[in-house]
VOLUMLO-496839 format. One record per residue (C-alpha): x, y, z. Coordinates in pm, 1 decimal. Example, Ala and Ser with C-alpha at 12.3 -4.5 7.8 and 13.67 -1.06 7.14 Angstrom:
BEGIN
PT         xx         yy         zz
PT     1230.0     -450.0      780.0
PT     1367.0     -106.0      714.0
This chain:
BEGIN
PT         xx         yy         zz
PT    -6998.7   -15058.0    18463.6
PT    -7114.0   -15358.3    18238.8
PT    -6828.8   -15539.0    18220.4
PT    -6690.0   -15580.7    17840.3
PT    -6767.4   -15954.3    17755.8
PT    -6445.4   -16134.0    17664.8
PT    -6518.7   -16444.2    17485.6
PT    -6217.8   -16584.4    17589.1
PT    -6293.0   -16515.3    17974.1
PT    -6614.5   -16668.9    17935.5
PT    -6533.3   -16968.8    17790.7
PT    -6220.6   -17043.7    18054.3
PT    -6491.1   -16957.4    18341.2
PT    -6750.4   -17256.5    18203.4
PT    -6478.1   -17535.4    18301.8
PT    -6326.7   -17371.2    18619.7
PT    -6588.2   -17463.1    18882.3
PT    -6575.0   -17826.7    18746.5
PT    -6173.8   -17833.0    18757.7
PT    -6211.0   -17671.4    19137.8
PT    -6421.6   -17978.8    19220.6
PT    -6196.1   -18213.8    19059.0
PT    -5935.4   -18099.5    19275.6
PT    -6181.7   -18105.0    19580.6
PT    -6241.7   -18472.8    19508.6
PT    -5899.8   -18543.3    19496.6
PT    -5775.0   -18326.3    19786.0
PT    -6102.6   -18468.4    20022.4
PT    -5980.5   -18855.7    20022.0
PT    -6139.6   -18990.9    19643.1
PT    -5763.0   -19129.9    19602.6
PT    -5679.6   -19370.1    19895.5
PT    -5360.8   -19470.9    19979.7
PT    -5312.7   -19737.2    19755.6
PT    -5439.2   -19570.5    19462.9
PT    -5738.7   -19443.4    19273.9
PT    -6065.4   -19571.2    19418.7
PT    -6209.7   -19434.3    19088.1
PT    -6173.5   -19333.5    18752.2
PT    -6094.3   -18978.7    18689.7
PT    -6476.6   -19053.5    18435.7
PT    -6647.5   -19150.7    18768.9
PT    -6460.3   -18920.5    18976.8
PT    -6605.6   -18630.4    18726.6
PT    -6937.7   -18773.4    18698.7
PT    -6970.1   -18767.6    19131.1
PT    -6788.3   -18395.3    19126.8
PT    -7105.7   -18308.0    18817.7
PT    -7413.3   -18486.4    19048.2
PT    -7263.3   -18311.6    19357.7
PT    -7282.0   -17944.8    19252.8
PT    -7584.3   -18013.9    19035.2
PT    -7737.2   -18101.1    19366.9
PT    -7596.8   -17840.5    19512.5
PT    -7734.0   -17575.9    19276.6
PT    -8071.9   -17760.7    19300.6
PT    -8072.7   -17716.0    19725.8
PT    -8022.5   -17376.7    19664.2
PT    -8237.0   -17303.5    19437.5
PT    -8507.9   -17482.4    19595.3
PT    -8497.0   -17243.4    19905.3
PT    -8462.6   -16966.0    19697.2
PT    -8775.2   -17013.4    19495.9
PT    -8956.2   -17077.8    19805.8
PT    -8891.7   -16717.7    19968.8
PT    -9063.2   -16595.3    19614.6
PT    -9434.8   -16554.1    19596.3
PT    -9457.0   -16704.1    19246.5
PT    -9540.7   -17020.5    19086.4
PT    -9181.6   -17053.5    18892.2
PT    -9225.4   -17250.4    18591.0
PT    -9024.6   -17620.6    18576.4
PT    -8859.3   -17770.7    18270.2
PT    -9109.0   -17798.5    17997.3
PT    -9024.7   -17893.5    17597.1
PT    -9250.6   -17583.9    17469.3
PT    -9175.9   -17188.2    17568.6
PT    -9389.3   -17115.4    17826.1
PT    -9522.9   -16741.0    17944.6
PT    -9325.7   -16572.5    18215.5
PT    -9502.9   -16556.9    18552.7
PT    -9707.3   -16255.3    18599.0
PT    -9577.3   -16028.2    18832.2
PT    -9744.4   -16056.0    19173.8
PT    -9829.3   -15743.0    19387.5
PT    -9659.0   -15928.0    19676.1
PT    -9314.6   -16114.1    19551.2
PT    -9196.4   -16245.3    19857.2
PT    -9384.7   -16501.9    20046.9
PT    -9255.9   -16351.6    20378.3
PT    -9048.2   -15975.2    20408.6
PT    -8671.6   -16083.9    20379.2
PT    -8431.3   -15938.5    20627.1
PT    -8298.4   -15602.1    20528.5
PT    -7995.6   -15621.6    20330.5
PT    -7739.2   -15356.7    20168.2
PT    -7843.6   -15237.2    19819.5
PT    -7626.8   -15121.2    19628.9
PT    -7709.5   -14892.3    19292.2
PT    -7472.7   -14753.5    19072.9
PT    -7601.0   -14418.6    18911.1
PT    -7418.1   -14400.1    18573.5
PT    -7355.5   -14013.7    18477.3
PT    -7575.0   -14009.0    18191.0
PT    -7891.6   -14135.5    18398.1
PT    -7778.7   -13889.2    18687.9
PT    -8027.4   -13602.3    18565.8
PT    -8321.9   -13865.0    18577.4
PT    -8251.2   -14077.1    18905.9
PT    -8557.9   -14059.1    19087.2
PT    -8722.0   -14040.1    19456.1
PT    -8786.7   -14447.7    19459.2
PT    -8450.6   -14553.6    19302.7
PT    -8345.0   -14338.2    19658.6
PT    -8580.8   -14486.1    19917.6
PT    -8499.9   -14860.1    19769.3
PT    -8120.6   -14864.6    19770.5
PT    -7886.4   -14778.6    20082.5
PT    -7580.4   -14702.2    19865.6
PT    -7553.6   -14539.9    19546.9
PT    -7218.5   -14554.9    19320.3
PT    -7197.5   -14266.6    19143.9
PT    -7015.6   -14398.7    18773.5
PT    -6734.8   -14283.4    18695.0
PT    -6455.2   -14133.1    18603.4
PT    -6138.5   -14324.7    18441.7
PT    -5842.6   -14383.7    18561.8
PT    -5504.9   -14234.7    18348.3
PT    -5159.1   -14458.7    18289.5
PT    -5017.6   -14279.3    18568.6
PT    -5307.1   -14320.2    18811.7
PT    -5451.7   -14009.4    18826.5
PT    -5779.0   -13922.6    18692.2
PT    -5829.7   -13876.5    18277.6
PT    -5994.8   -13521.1    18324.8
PT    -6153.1   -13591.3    17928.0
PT    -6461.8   -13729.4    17831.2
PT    -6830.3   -13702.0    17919.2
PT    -6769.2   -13861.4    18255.9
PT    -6501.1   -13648.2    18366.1
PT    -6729.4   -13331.7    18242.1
PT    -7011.1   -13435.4    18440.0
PT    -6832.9   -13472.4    18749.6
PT    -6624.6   -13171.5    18679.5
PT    -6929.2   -12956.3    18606.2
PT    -7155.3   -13110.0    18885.7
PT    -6907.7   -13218.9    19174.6
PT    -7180.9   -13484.7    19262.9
PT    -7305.1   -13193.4    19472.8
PT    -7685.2   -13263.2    19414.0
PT    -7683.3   -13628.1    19381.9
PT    -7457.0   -13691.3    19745.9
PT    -7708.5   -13423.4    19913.7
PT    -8021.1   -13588.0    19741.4
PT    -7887.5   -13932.6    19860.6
PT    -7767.2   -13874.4    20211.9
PT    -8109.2   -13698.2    20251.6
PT    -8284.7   -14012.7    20159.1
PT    -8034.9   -14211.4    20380.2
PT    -7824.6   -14340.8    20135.9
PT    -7442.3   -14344.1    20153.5
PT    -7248.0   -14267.2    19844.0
PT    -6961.4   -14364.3    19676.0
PT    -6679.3   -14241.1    19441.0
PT    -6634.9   -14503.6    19151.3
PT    -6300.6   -14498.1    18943.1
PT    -6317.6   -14712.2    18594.4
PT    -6106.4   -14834.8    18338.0
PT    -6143.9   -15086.9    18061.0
PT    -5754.7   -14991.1    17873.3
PT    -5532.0   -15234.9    17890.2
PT    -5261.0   -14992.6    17832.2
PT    -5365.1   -14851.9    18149.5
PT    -5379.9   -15183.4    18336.1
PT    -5078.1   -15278.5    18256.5
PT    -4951.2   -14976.6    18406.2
PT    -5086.6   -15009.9    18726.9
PT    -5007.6   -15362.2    18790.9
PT    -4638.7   -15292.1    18647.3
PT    -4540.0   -14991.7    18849.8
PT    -4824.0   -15042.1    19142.5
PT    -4623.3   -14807.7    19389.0
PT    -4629.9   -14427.0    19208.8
PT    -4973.9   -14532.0    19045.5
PT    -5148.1   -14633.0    19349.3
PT    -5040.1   -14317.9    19552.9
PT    -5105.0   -14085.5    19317.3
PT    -5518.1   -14244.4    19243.9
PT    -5508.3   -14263.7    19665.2
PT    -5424.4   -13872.2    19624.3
PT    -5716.2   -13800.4    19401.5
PT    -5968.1   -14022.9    19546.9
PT    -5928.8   -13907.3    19894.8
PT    -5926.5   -13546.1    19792.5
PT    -6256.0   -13604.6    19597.5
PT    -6396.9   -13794.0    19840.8
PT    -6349.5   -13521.4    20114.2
PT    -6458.6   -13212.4    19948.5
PT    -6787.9   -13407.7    19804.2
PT    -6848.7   -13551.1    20180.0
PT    -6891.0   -13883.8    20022.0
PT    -6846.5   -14221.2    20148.8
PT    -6618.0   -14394.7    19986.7
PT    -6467.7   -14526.6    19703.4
PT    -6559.4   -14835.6    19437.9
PT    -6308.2   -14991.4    19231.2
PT    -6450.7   -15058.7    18835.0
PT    -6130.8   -15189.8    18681.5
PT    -6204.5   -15456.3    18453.2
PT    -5854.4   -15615.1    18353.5
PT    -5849.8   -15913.7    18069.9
PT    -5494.9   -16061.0    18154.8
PT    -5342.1   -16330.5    18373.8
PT    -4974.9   -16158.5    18384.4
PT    -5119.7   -15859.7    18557.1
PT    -5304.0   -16095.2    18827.8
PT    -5000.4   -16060.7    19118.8
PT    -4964.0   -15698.7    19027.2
PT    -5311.1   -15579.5    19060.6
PT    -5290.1   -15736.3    19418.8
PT    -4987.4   -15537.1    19477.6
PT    -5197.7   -15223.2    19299.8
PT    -5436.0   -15261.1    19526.6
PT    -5261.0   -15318.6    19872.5
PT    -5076.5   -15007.3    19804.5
PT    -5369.0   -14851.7    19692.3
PT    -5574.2   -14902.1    20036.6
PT    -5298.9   -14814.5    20233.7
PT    -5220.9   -14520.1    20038.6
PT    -5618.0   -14463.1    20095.4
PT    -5592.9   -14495.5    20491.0
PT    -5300.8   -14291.4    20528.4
PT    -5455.7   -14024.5    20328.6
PT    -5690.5   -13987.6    20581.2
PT    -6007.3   -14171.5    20411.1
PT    -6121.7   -14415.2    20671.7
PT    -6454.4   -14566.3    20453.4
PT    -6558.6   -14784.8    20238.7
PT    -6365.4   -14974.7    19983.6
PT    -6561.8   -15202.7    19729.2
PT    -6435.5   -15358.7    19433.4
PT    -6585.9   -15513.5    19158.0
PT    -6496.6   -15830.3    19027.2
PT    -6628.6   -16104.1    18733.0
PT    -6892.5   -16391.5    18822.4
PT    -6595.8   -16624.4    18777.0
PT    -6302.6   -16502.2    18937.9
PT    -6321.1   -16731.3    19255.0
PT    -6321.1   -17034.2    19112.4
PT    -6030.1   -16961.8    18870.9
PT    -5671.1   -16938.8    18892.5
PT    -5604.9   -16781.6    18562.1
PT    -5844.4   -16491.4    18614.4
PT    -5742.1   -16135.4    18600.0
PT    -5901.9   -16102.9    18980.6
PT    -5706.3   -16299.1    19267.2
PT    -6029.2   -16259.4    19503.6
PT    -5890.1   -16500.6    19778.7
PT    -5558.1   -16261.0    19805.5
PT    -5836.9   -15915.7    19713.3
PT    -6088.0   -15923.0    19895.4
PT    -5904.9   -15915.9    20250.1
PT    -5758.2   -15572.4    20117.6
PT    -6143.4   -15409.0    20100.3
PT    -6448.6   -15401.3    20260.7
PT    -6635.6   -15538.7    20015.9
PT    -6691.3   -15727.7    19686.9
PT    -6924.0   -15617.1    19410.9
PT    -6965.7   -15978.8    19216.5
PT    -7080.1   -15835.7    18837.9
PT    -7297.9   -16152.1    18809.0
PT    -7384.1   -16032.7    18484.2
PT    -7257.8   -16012.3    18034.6
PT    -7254.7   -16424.6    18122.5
PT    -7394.2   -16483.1    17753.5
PT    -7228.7   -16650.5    17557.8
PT    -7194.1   -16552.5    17181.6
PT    -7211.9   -16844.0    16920.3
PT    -7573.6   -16871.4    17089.0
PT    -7857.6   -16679.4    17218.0
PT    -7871.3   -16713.3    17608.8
PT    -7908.5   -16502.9    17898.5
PT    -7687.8   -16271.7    18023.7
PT    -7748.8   -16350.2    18386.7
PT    -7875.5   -16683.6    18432.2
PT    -7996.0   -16825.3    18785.1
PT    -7866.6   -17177.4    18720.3
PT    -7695.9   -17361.0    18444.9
PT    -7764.0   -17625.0    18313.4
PT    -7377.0   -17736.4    18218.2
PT    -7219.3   -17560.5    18560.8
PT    -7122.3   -17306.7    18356.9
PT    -7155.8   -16976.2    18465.5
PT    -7445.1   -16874.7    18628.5
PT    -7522.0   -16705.4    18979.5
PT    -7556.5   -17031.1    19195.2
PT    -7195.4   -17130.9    19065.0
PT    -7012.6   -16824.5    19107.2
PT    -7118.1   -16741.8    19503.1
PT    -7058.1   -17153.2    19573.4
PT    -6703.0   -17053.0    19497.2
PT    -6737.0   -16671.7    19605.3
PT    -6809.8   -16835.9    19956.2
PT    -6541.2   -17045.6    19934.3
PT    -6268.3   -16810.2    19958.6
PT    -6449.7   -16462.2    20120.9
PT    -6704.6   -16389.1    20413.4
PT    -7040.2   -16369.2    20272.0
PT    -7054.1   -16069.0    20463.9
PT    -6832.7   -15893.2    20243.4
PT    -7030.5   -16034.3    19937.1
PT    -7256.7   -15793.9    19708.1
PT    -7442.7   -16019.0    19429.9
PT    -7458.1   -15768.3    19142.8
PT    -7775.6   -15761.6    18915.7
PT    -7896.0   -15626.0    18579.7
PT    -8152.0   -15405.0    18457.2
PT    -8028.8   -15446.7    18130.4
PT    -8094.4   -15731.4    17868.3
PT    -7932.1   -15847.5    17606.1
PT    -8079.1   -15894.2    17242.7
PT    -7919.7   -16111.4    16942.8
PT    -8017.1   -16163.4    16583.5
PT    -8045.2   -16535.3    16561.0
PT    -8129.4   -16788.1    16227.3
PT    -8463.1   -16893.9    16378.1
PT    -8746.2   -16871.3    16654.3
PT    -8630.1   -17133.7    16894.2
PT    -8504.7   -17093.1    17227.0
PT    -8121.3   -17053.0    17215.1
PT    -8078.8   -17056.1    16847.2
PT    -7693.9   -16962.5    16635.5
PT    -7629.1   -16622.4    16655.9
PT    -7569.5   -16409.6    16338.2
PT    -7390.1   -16148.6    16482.9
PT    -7094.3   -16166.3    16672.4
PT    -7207.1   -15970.9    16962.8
PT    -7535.6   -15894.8    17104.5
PT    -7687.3   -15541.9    17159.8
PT    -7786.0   -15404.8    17522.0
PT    -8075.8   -15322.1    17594.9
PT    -8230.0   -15162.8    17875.8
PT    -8496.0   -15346.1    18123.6
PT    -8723.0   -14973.1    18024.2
PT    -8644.6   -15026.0    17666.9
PT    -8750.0   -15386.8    17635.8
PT    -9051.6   -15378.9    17899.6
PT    -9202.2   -15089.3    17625.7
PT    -9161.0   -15328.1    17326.3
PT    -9450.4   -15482.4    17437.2
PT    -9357.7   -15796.9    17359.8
PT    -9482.6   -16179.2    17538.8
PT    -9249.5   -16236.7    17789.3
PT    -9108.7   -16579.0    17799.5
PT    -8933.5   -16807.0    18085.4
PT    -8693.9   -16993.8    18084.3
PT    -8684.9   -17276.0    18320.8
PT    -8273.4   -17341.4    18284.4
PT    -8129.9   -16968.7    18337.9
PT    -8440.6   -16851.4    18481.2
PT    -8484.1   -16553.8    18373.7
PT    -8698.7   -16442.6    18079.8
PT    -8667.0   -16408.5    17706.4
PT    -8862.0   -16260.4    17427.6
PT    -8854.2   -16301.4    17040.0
PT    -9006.9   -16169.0    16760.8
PT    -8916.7   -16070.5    16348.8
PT    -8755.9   -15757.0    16170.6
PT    -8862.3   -15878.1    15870.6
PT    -8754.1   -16196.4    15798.2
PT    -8503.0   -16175.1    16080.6
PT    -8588.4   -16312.6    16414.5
PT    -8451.3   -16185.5    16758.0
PT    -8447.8   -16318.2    17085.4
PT    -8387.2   -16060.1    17392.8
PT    -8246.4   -16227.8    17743.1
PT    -8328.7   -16011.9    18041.3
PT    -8439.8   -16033.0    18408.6
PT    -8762.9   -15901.9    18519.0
PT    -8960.9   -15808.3    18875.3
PT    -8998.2   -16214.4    18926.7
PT    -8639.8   -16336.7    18825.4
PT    -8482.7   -16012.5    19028.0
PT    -8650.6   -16166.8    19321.3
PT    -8510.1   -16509.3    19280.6
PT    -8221.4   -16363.6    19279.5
PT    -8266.7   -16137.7    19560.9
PT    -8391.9   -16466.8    19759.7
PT    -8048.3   -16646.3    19698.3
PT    -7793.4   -16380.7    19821.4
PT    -8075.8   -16421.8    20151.3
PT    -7983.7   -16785.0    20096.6
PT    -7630.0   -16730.6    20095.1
PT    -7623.8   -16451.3    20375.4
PT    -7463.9   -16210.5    20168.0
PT    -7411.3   -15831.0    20252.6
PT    -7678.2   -15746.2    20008.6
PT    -7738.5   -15703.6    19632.7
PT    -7660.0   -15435.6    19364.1
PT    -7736.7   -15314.1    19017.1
PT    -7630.0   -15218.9    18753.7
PT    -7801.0   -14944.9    18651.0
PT    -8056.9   -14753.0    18854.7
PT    -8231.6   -14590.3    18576.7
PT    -8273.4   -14845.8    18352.9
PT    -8602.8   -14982.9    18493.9
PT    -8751.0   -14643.2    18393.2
PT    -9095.8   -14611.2    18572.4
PT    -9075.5   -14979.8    18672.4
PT    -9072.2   -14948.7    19059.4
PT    -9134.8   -15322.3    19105.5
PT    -8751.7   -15388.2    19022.3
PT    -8691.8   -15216.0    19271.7
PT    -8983.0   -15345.7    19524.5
PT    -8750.3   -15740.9    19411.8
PT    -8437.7   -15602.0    19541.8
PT    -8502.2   -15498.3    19871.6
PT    -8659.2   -15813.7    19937.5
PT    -9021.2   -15656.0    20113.2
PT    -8803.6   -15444.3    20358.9
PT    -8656.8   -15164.6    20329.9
PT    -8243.0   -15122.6    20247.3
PT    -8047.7   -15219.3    20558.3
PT    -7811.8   -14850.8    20598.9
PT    -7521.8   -14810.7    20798.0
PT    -7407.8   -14564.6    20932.0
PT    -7147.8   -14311.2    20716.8
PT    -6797.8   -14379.7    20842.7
PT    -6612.2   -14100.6    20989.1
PT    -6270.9   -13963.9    20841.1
């Protein structure tokens, strides 16, 4: 479930939460009756100190929930903060944790990845033109095979509830759905409620990751008949559906979260694949710098147009690594895409970790020769920033993307539930 990165998407998202605030200005009295008060130059530069102040506020009381000295700006690369025994100054209050369990890390999902999420999201199998499932492929074959038997009783043994996910990347298939939304959706509601019954799971997450602004109304159509094809099939649980860090804030994304998210229960924010290429940066930075993308930007719009109690802040265990033309921090790319890398894989490199006061979150570099790389990734310490905000924000809880990936690394785990355990509801009935 990490989202394809779409340069295009990416780029549109770093001038959206400005333009929003433009409009704000505008809409909130900056124009008087007889005209503008101020240029649309000082107009931007009040909108640009306002939300940098806001991001600052927030990260401020973030930082303090986090037992850690977090390194400010500084002109040299500085070491990452050792990771403390204790990463919370105080317990936080128990929130929903979310963890999807990609097939392929099924076989090796362990006691602790149980006991520290409330929710597991068992990824996935795709989604076929015609909306019912594409019964090919190693995703289909492990649920076909399996059933999700072992995991769902391993789970609701630990507490945990579990969910169905459905996925699809093909635009071919996309288009389908949000053309002919009626036949589609019933037919997926079919096959999700029938799988969801005989596995006596508990409910249903929606992975699918559209690129294109004509299918925008139509995937709100997709899904409103999709729900309701859900409920009268008898499946009276939970609904999530995943969405990209800057969907809120734009009117040109694929996702229409103001019209969405009153059509589930909740919304999986992929806060996450926020690099961007020509550069190395992180994939999932705290702040930026430029109110680009960043967590802090997208849940300041998130909360502008859904309950925060319907809000999951999603989370890596997964880095990113590019081949860049020299050592420094944020150098040119030479490749056109990064490679992912696993928080497991990267931790057994061995390598200095670094921290980066902008994004924070850490980096790492070193040669292949006389090529350098520099790998973006969140650790223990920037996992519990992170875990602090949604706190901050009074969000349903956190996920991640993927339980697994930390490997033997409990203390990513230990950051997400904040010092408490998972907050778990109760299964719904149906």
């Amino acid at each position: 479930m990490a989202a394809p990165n779409h340069p295009a998407r990416i780029a549109a998202g770093l001038v959206v939460l400005l333009g929003v605030a433009l409009v704000a200005a505008v809409a909130s009295g900056v124009f008087g009756p007889a005209g503008p008060r101020l240029t649309p130059s000082q107009i931007a530069e009040q909108t640009t100190k306002r939300l940098l102040a806001q991001q600052a506020s927030a990260v401020r009381a973030a930082d303090a929930l986090v037992a850690v000295k977090i390194p400010r700006m500084s002109s040299r690369p500085v070491a990452a903060p050792t990771v403390p025994a204790k990463l919370f100054t105080a317990p936080l209050a128990p929130d929903e944790v979310l963890g999807f369990v990609p097939y392929w890390e099924a076989p090796d999902l362990s006691a602790a990845d149980l006991a520290d999420t409330s929710v597991i999201a068992l990824y996935g199998v795709e989604v076929a033109r015609d909306g019912g499932f594409v019964q090919t492929g190693p995703g289909w074959a492990f649920y076909a095979t399996t059933g999700y038997g072992t995991l769902t009783a391993a789970a609701h043994a630990a507490g945990d509830r579990v969910l169905f996910t459905i996925a699809t990347t093909d635009s071919g298939v996309i288009d389908n759905l949000a053309h002919d939304p009626g036949p589609t959706s019933a037919r997926l509601a079919a096959a999700m409620a029938q799988a969801v019954a005989s596995g006596g799971l508990d409910g249903v997450d929606i992975d699918i990751e559209g690129t294109s602004h004509a299918n925008r109304a139509g995937f709100v159509r997709f899904i409103a008949d999709f729900v309701a094809a859900l409920r009268h099939d008898g499946m009276d649980k939970t609904v999530v559906l995943d969405c990209y860090p800057e969907s809120a804030g734009s009117s040109r994304d694929f996702f229409d979260v103001a019209k969405l998210a009153p059509l589930v229960d909740q919304v999986f924010i992929m806060d996450y694949d926020m690099e961007q290429y020509a550069n190395s940066t992180a994939n999932a930075p705290l702040t930026n710098r430029d109110l680009g993308l960043s967590d802090v930007q997208s849940l300041i719009q998130y909360r502008k147009v859904v309950p925060a109690s319907k809000l999951i802040l999603g989370i890596p265990f997964y880095g990113v690594d590019f081949t860049t033309m020299t050592e420094a921090p944020g150098s040119r790319s030479l490749t056109e895409s990064p490679t992912v890398e696993t928080y497991e894989t990267i931790a057994a490199g061995g390598r200095t970790p670094l921290w980066d006061p902008g994004s924070q979150t850490v980096w790492t570099r070193f040669r292949v020769g006389t090529t350098w790389h520099e790998t973006w990734y969140d650790d223990p310490v920037s996992v519990a920033i992170k875990r602090a905000l949604a706190a901050e924000f009074h969000l349903e809880g956190v996920g991640v993307w993927a339980l697994g990936f930390e490997g033997n690394a409990t203390a990513m785990l230990r950051a997400l539930d904040g010092g408490s355990p998972p907050y778990r509801a109760a299964p719904a009935a149906g």
